[in-house]
C-alpha positions in Angstrom: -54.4 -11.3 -65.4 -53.8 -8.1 -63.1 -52.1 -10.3 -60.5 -49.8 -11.9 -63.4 -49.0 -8.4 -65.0 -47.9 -6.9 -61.2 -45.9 -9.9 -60.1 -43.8 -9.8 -64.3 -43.9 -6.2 -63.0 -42.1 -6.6 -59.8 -39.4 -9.2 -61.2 -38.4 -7.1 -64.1 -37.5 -4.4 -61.1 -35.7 -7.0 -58.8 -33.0 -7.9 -61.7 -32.6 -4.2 -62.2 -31.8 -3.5 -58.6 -29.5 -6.2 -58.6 -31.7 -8.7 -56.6 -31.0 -9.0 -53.0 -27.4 -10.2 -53.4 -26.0 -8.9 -49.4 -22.6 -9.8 -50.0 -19.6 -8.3 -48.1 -17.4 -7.1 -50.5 -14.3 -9.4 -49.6 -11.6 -7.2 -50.1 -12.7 -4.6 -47.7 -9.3 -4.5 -44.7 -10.5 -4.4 -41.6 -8.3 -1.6 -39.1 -6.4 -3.1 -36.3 -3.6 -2.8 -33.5 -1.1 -5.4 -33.2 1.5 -6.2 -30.4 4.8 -8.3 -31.4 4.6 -11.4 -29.4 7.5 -11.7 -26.8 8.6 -13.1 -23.1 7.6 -10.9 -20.0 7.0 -11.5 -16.1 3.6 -12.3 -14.9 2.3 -12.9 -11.3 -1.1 -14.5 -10.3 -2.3 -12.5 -7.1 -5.1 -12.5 -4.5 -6.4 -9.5 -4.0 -7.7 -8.3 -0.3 -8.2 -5.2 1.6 -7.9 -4.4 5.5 -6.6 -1.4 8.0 -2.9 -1.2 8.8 -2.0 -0.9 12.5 1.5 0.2 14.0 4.1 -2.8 14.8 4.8 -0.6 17.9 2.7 1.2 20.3 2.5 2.5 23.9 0.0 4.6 26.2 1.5 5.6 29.1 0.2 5.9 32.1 1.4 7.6 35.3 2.8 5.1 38.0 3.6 7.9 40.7 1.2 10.4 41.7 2.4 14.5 41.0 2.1 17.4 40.3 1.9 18.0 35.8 4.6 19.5 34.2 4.9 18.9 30.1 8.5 18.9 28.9 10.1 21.1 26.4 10.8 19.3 23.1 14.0 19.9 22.1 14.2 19.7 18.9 11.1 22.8 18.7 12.2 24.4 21.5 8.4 24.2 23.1 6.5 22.0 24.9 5.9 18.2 23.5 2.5 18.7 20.7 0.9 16.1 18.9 2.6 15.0 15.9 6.0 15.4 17.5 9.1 12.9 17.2 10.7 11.4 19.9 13.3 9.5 21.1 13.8 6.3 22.9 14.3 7.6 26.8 13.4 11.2 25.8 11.4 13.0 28.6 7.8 13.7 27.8 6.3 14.8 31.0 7.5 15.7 34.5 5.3 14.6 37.5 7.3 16.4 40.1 6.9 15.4 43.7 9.0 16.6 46.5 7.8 14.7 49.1 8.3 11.4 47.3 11.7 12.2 46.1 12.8 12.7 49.1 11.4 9.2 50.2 13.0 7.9 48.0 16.5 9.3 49.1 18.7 9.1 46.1 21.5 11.3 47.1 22.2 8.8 50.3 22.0 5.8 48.1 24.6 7.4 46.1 27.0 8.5 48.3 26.4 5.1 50.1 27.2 3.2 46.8 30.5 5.4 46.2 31.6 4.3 50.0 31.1 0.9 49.6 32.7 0.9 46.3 36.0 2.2 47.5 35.5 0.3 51.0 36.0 -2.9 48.2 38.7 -1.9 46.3 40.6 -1.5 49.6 39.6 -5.1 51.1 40.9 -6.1 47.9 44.3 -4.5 47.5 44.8 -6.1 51.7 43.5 -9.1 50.6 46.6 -9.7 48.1 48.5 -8.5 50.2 47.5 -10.7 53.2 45.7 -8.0 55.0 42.4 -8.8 55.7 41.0 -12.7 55.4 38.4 -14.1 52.4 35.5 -13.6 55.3 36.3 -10.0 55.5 36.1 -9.5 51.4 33.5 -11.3 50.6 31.7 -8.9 53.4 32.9 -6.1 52.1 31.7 -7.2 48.1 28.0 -8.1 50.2 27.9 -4.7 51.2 28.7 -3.3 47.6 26.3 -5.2 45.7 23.1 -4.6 48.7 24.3 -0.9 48.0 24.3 -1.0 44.2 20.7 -2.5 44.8 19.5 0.0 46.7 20.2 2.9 44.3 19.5 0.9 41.7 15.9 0.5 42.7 16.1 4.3 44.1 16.3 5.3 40.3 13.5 3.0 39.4 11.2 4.7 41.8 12.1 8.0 40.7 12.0 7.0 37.1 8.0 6.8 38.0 8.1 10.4 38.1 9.1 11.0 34.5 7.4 9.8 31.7 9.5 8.9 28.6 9.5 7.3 25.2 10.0 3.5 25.4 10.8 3.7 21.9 11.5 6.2 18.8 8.8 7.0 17.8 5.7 10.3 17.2 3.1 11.5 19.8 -0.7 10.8 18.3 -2.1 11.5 21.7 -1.4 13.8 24.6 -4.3 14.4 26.9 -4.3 17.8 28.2 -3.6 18.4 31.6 -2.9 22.1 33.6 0.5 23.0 34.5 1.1 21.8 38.2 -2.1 20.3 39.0 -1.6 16.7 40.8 -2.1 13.8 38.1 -3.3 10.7 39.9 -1.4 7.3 39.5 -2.6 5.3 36.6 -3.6 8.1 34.7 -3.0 8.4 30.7 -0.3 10.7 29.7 0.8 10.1 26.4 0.3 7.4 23.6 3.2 6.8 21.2 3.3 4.9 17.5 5.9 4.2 15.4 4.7 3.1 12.2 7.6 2.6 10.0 6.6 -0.8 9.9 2.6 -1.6 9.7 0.7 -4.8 10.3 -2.5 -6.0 8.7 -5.0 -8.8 9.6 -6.8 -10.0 6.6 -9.8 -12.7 6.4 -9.4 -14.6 3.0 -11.8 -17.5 1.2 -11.0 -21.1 2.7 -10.4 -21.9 -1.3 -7.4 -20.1 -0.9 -6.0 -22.3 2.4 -3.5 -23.9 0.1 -2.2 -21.3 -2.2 -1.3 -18.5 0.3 1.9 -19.3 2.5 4.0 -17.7 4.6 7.1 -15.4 3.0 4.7 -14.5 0.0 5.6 -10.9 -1.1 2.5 -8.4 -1.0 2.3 -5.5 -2.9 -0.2 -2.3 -0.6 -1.5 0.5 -2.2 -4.1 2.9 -0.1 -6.9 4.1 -2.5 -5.9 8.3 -1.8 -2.2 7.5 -2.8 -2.3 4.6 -5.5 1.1 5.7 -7.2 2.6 4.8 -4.0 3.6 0.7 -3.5 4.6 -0.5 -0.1 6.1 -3.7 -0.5 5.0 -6.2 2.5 5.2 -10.5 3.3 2.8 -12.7 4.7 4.1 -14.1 8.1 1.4 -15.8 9.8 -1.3 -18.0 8.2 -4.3 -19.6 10.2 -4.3 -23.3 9.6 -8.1 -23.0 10.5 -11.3 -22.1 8.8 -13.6 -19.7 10.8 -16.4 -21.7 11.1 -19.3 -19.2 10.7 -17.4 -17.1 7.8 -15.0 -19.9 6.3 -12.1 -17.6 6.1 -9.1 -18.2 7.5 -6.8 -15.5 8.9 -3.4 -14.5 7.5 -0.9 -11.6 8.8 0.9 -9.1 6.7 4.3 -7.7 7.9 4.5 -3.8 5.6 7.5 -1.3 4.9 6.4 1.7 5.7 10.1 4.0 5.6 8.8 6.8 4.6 6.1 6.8 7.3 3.6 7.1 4.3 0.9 4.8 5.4 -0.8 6.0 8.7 -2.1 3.8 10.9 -5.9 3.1 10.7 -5.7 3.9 7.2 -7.8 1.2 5.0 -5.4 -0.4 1.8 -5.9 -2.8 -1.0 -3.7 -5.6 -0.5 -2.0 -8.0 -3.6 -1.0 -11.2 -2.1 1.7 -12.9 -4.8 0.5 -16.8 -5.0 2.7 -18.0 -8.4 5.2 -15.7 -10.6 7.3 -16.9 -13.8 9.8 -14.3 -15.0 9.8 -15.3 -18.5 6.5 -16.9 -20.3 4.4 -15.4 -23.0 2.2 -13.0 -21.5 -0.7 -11.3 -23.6 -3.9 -8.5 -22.2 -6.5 -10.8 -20.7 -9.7 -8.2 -22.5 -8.5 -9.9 -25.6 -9.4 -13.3 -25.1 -12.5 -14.6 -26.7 -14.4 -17.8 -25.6 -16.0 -19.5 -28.6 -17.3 -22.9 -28.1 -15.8 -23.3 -24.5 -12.3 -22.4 -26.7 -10.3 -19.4 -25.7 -9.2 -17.9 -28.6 -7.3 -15.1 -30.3 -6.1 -13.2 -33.6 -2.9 -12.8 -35.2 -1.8 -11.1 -38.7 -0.2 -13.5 -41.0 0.2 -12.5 -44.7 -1.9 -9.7 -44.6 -5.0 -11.6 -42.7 -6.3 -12.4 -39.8 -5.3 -15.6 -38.5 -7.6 -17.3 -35.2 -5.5 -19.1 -32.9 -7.2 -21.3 -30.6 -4.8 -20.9 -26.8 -4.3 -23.2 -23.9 -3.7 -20.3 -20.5 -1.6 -20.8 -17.3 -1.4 -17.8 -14.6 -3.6 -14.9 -15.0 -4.5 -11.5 -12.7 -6.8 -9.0 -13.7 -5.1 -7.5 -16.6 -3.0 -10.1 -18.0 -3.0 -14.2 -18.8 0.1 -16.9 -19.7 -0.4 -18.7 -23.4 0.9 -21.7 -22.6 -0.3 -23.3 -25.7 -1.2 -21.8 -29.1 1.3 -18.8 -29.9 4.8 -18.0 -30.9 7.5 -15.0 -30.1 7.3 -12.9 -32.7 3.9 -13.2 -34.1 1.9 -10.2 -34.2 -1.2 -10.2 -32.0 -4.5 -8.1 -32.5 -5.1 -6.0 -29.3 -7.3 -3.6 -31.1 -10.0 -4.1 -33.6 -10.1 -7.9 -32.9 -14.2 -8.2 -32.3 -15.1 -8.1 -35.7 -12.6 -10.0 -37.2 -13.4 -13.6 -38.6 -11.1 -16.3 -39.9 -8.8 -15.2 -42.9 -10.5 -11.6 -42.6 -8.4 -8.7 -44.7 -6.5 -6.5 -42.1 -5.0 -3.3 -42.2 -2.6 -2.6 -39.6 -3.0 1.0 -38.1 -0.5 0.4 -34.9 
């Protein structure tokens, strides 16, 4: 009878509480962001990283043996530092030697080229003029050109003696040396870089043998400067798998004008693989799998609308709809992961 009395007891309360009724009260609109739907760019990329080098580089060594003398830059009106520019043929560094300049006799190669030159301009003027026969000009030209040889190779040896820029460029290295002390042959002197275009080696997944071909544009970004784009192209590409990592090897030609990217420095590197200019393009983070479905929301009327998507190219941050949306519907970028079929919405921009 107790038992009877405490269950009547308990039911009476139930219907006064209201039961347990958990309904959602269905008019309740749900905040979200929306985006109009429209056409935009979008490029699928492979993303790598590797260390830039300089297209062009030199260490010279000395080829002559003398005595150390740095040159004075003049552009700083001191002697060459590191860090300094220079120009193609500028004189870094003197390695004076008497003894061998006068070996190599440059004065009397000189003077000897100047006499043979005039020597043939006279065989020429007699030999128009019936003077002297073919036998006596062609010996006198013979003589010209063994002369023009000899001073000619007279400079080269005493070129040895100088060391200059083979190319514009900026002094990363200069071993020090004291003034006037004798500098053995085959010594380093200098090293030189010019940088304003890079190269980069990078090792890529064999999956991606296909898809990335020479002339592909690549975007570089270095991880202390990221607002700063270099634009680059792949020009080489390994048509072989390393066998014990199975990547092949690919080359990167890189812009680098404004001499921003040093070489050595380590960069991120987007490879371009597929670009339309003009698809419908929508965030990737708002794509939801349901079912092995992707799928997404729109506003239509008030409610939320699922749309179920077909995708083309995607990146990181962004995917193509192919299939499944129109321009100028209104997609739900924010507030999208509570949302349900024919949910109320409020839109909140």
């Amino acid at each position: 009878m107790k038992s009877y009395i405490a269950a009547l007891v308990f039911f009476v309360l139930l219907v006064a509480c209201g039961g347990t009724d958990t309904r959602v009260d269905s008019n309740v609109e749900v905040p979200v962001s929306v985006e109009d739907i429209g056409l935009k760019p979008i490029e699928e990329f492979v993303v790598t990283t590797g260390t830039v080098s300089a297209t062009k580089e030199a260490l010279m060594k000395s080829e002559a043996a003398g005595f150390y003398r740095l040159a004075v830059n003049p552009a700083t009106s001191r002697s060459y530092e590191l860090g300094d520019l220079v120009k193609k043929n500028q004189v870094i560094i003197h390695l004076d030697n008497p003894e061998r300049e006068n070996e190599i006799k440059i004065e009397s190669y000189r003077l000897n080229l100047e006499n043979t030159k005039n020597d043939l301009e006279k065989q020429k003027s007699l030999y128009e003029k019936g003077g002297v026969t073919q036998t006596e000009l062609k010996n006198a030209e013979r003589q010209y050109v063994d002369a023009k040889y000899n001073y000619d190779n007279a400079l080269i040896q005493l070129d040895k003696l100088r060391i200059s820029a083979p190319f514009d460029g900026v002094i990363v290295d200069i071993p020090y040396y004291t003034r006037g002390v004798k500098v053995p042959t085959n010594s380093d002197m200098v090293h030189i870089m010019n940088y304003s275009r890079l190269n980069m080696e990078v090792n890529l997944p064999g999956k991606l043998l296909g898809e990335v071909q020479t002339s592909q544009p690549v975007r570089v970004i270095n991880y202390t400067i990221p607002d700063k784009i270099l634009e680059g192209i792949i020009t080489q590409v390994s048509p072989a798998l390393n066998p014990d990592t199975r990547t092949f090897l690919a080359k990167v030609d890189i812009e680098n004008p404004d001499w921003i990217l040093r070489p050595g420095m380590f960069v991120k590197a987007e490879i371009t693989t597929e670009r339309k200019d003009s698809t419908i393009v929508i965030p990737k983070d708002i794509v939801l799998t349901r079912r092995n479905r992707k799928q997404v929301f729109i506003v239509n009327r008030g409610m939320a609308e699922q749309k179920t998507i077909t995708t083309g190219l995607e990146n990181p941050d962004e995917i193509e709809v192919i299939e499944g949306l129109e321009t100028g519907e209104r997609l739900v970028v924010k507030g999208f992961e509570t949302l349900r079929n024919g949910s109320k919405v409020k839109i909140t921009r």
